[in-house]
Backbone as numpy.savetxt, mean C-alpha at the origin, in Angstrom:
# Nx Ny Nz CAx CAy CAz Cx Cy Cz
-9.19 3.35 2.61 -8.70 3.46 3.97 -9.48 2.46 4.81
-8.54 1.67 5.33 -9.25 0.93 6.11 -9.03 0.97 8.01
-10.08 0.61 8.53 -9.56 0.84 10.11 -9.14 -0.73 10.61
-7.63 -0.01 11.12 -6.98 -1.84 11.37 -6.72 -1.76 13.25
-7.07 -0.65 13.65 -7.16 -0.96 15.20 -7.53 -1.86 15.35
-8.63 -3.05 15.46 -8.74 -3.77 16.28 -7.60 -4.62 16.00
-6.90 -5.13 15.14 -5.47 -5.99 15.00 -4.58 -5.50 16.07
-4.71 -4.19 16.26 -3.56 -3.42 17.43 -3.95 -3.94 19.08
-5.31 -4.15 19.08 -5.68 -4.04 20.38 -4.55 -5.11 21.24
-4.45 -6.23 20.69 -3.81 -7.37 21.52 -2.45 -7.10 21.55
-1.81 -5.67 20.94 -0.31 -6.14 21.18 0.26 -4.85 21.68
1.50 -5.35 21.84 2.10 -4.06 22.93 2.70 -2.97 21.64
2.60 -2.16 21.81 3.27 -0.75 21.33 4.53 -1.39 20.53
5.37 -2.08 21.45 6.77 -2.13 21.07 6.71 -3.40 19.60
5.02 -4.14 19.58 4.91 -5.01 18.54 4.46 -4.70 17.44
3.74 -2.78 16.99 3.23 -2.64 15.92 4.02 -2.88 14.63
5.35 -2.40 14.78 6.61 -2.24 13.84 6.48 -3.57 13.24
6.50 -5.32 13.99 6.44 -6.12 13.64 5.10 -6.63 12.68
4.05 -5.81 13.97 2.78 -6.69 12.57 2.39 -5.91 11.58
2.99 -4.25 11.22 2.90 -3.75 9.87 3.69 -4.31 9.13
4.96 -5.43 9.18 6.16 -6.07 8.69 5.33 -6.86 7.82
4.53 -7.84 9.16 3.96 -9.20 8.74 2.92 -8.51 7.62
2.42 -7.47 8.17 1.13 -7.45 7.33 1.03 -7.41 5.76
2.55 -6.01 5.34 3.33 -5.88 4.34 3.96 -7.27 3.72
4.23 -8.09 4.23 4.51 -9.94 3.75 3.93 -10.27 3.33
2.68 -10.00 4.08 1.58 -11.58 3.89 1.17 -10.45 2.26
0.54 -8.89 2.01 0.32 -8.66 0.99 1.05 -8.99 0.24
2.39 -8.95 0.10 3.33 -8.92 -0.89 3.51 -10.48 -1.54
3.04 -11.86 -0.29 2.77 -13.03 -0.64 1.31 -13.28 -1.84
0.34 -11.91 -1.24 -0.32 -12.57 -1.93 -0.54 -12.01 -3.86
0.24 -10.76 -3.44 0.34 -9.97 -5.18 1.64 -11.21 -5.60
2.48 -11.69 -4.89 2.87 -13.35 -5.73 2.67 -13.94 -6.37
1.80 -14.33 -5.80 0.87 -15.78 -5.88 -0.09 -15.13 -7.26
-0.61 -14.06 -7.43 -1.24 -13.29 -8.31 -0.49 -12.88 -9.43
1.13 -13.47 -9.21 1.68 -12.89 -10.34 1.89 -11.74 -10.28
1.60 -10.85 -9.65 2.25 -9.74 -9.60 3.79 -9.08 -9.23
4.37 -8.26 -9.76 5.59 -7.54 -9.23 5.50 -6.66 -8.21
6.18 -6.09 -7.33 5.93 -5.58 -6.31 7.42 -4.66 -6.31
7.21 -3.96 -5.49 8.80 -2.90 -5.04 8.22 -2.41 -3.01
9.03 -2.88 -2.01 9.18 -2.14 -1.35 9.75 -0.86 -1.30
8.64 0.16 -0.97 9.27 1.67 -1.41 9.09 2.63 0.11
9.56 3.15 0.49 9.05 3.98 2.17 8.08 5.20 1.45
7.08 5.21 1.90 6.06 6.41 1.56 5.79 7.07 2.96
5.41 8.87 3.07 5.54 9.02 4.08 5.98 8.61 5.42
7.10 8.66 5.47 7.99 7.85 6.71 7.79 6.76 7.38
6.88 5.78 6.03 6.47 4.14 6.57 6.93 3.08 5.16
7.17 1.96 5.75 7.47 0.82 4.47 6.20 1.03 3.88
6.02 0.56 2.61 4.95 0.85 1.73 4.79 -0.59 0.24
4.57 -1.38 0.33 4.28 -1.94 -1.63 3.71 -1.27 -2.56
4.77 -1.19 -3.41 4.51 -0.59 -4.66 4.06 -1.45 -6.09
3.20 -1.51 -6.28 2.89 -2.61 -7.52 2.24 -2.04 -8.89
2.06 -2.73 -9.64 1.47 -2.24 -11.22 0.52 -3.42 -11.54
-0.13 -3.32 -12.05 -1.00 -4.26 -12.88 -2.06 -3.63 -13.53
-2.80 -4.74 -14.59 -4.02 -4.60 -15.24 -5.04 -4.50 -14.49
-5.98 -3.89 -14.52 -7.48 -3.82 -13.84 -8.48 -3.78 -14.89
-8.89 -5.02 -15.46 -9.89 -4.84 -16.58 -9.07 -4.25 -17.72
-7.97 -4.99 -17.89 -7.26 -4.28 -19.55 -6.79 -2.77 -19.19
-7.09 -2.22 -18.02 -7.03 -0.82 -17.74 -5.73 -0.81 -16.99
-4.19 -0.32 -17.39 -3.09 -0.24 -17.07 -3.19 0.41 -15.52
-2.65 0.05 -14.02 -3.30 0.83 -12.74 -1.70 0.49 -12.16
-1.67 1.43 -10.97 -0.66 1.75 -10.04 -1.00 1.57 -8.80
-0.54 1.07 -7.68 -0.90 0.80 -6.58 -0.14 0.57 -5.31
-0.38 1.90 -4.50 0.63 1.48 -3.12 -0.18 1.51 -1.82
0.24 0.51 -1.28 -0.27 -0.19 0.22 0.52 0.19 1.49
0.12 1.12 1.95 0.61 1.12 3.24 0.12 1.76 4.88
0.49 0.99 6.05 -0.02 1.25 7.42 0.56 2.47 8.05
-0.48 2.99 8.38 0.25 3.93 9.33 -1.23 4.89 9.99
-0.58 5.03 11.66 -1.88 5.62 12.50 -3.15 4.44 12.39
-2.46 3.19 12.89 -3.68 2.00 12.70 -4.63 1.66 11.76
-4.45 2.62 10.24 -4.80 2.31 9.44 -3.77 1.85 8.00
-4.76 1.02 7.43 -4.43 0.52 6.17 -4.70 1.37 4.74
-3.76 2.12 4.22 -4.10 3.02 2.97 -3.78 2.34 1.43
-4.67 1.99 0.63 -4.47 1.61 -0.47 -4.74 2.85 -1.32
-3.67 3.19 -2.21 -3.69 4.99 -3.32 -3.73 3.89 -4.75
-4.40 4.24 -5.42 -4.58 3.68 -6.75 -5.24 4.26 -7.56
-4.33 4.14 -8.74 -4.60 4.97 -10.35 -4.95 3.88 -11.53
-6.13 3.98 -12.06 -5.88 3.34 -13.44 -5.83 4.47 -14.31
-5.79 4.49 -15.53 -5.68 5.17 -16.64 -4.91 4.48 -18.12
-5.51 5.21 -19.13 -5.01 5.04 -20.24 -4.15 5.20 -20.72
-3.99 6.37 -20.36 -3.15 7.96 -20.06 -2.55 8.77 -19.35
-1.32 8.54 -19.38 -0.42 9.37 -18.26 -0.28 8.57 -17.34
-0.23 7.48 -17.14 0.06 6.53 -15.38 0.64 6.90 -14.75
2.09 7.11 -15.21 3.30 7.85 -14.26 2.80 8.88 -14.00
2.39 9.59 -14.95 2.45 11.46 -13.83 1.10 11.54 -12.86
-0.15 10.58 -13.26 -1.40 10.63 -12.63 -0.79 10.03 -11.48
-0.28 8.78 -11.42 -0.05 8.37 -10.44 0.79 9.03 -9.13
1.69 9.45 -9.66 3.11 10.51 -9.23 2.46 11.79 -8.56
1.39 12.80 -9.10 0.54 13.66 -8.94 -0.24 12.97 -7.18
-0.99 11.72 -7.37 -1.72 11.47 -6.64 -0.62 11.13 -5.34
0.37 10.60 -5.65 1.27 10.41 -4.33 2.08 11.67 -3.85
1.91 12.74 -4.92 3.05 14.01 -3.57 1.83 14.07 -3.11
0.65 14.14 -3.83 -0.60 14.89 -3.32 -1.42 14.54 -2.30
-1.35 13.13 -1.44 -2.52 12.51 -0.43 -1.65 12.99 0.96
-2.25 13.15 2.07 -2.12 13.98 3.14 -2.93 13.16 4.12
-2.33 13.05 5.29 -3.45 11.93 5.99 -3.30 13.22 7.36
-5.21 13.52 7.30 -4.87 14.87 8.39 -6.06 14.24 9.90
C-alpha cells in the first residue's frame, strides 16, 4: 500500500478519474516493456491490472490498483495452488 495523495494535491476532484487512467497506462506500459501480459479487470468498484509472472522461478499473481488516494499492489507467489491462493486473497482483502 502505498500513499499517493501528494499526486492528488494539484488536481481538481473532477481530474482523479483521469490520473488513476494515466497511472494504470503508464503501469501497464511498463509490465510491456517487461514482457509481461496484463488484463484490465475492475476490482472493488475500481479499474485494476491484472498480471502473472515469474518471481525468482516462483510462479506469482498480481493486481494493481488506486483507490482512496492510495496505490494497492495484492500479490501471491506459490508453487502451489496460484489460482485458489490467489482467488482466496482477492475475495479476502478489505480496505477499512
Amino acid at each position: 500500500i502505498y500513499d499517493e495523495s501528494s499526486s492528488y494535491k494539484k488536481l481538481q476532484t473532477a481530474d482523479y478519474a483521469l490520473f488513476e487512467k494515466k497511472y494504470l497506462e503508464e503501469y501497464a506500459t511498463n509490465l510491456k516493456n517487461a514482457g509481461m501480459r496484463y488484463t484490465y479487470v475492475t476490482y472493488q468498484g475500481v479499474s485494476a491490472l491484472e498480471y502473472t509472472f515469474d518471481q525468482q522461478g516462483l510462479p506469482t499473481k498480481a493486481l494493481i490498483f488506486l483507490k482512496n488516494k492510495k496505490s494497492y499492489l495484492l500479490q501471491v507467489g506459490t508453487s502451489l495452488n496460484l489460482n485458489t491462493k490467489y482467488s482466496l486473497l482477492k475475495s479476502s482483502f478489505v480496505i477499512l
